[in-house]
N, C-alpha and C positions, 0 to 999 in steps of 0.2 A: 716702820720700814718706809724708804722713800723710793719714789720712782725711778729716780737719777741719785745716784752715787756721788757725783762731784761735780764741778765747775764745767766742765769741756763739757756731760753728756746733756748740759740743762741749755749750755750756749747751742751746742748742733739741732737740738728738738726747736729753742725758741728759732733759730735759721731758717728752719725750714717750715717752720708753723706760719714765719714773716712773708714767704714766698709762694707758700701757699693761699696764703689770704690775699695777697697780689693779684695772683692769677687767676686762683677761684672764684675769688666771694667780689673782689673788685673790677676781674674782667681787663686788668694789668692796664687799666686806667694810667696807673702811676709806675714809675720804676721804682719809686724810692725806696718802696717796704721790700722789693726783690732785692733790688741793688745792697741794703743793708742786711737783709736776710742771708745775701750771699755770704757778706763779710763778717756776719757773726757766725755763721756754720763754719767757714774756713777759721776762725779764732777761736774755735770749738774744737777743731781738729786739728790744729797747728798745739793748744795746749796737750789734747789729748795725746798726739806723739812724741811732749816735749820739748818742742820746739822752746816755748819761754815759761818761765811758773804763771803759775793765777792768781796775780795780785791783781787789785782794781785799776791802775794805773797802766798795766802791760794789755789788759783787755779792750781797755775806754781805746790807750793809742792804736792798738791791732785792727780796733773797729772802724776808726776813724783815717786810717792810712788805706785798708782794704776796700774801705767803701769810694772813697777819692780814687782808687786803683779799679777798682769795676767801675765804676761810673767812669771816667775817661777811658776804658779800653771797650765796653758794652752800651753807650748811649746812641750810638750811629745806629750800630746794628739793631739797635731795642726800637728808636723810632721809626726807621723806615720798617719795622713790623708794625707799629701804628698806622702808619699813612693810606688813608682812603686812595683804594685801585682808580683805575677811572672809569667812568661809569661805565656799564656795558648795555647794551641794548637788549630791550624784553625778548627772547623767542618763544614765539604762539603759535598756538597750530592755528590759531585764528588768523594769523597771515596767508595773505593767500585766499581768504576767502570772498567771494566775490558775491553784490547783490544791486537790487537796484533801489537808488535812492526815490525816499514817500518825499523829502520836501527839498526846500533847495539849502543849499551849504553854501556859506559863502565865507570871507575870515572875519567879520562883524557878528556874523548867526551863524553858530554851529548845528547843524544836526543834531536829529537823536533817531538812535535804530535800535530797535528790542531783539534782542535774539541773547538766545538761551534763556530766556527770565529776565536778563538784566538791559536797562536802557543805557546804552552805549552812546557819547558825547560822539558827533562823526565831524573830523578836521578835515580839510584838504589845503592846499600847497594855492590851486587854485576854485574861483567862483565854478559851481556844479550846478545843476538845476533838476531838479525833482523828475524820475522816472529814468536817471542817466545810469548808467553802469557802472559800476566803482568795484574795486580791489583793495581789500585791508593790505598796507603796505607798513603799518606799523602798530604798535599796541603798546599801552598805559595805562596807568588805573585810570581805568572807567572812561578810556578816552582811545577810538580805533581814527587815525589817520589811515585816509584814502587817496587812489589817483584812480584815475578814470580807464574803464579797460578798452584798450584798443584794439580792435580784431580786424 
């Protein structure tokens, strides 16, 4: 006893077996294995309604017309799903928090400020000098940009 009966029910499993390995196991790195996945499940179900018989000829071209056909109507839309957003900016509750600087900052010598446990690189915009007031105005790994609080 087989699992699949005939030609169509082996074409629509291997489609979507194709498309799933895309997406899942590849992270849809690629379109190609979607993009032909699609077209052998559609020429899996085009046989299965009769559309054309199942000789190896009517399936190779099925496959080969279908996939040129998703691939020029689905490659716009597939890659601006790829495209890196642009960056966004970290939100920290650590913004906002304000202390005074142990040495001086300047953009040659960064800072460093311990808090929480971890030693925190401190940037500023401008030269600061040790015991000045500073406001975390942004945050990076392992890196708080300051400006000086003015009251």
């Amino acid at each position: 006893m087989w699992i699949f009966d005939d030609t169509a029910q082996i074409l629509m499993a291997i489609g979507i077996l194709m498309a799933v390995v895309d997406i899942v196991i590849l992270g849809f790195a690629t379109f190609f294995l979607t993009l032909i996945g699609l077209a052998v499940l559609t020429t899996g179900l085009l046989l299965n309604f009769g559309i054309f018989t199942d000789t190896w000829a009517n399936i190779l071209i099925s496959i080969a017309v279908l996939s040129a056909l998703y691939t020029a109507l689905l490659w716009k839309p597939l890659s601006r799903l790829q495209q890196d957003s642009k960056p966004q900016t970290v939100k920290s509750d650590l913004i906002g928090h304000q202390f005074v600087l142990e040495t001086d900052v300047t953009s040659v010598h960064p800072g460093m400020y311990l808090y929480s446990g971890v030693n925190w690189k401190i940037e500023a915009d401008s030269d600061l000098t040790a015991g000045a007031k500073v406001e975390v105005i942004e945050v990076q790994v392992g890196t708080m940009k300051v400006a000086p609080v003015t009251e």
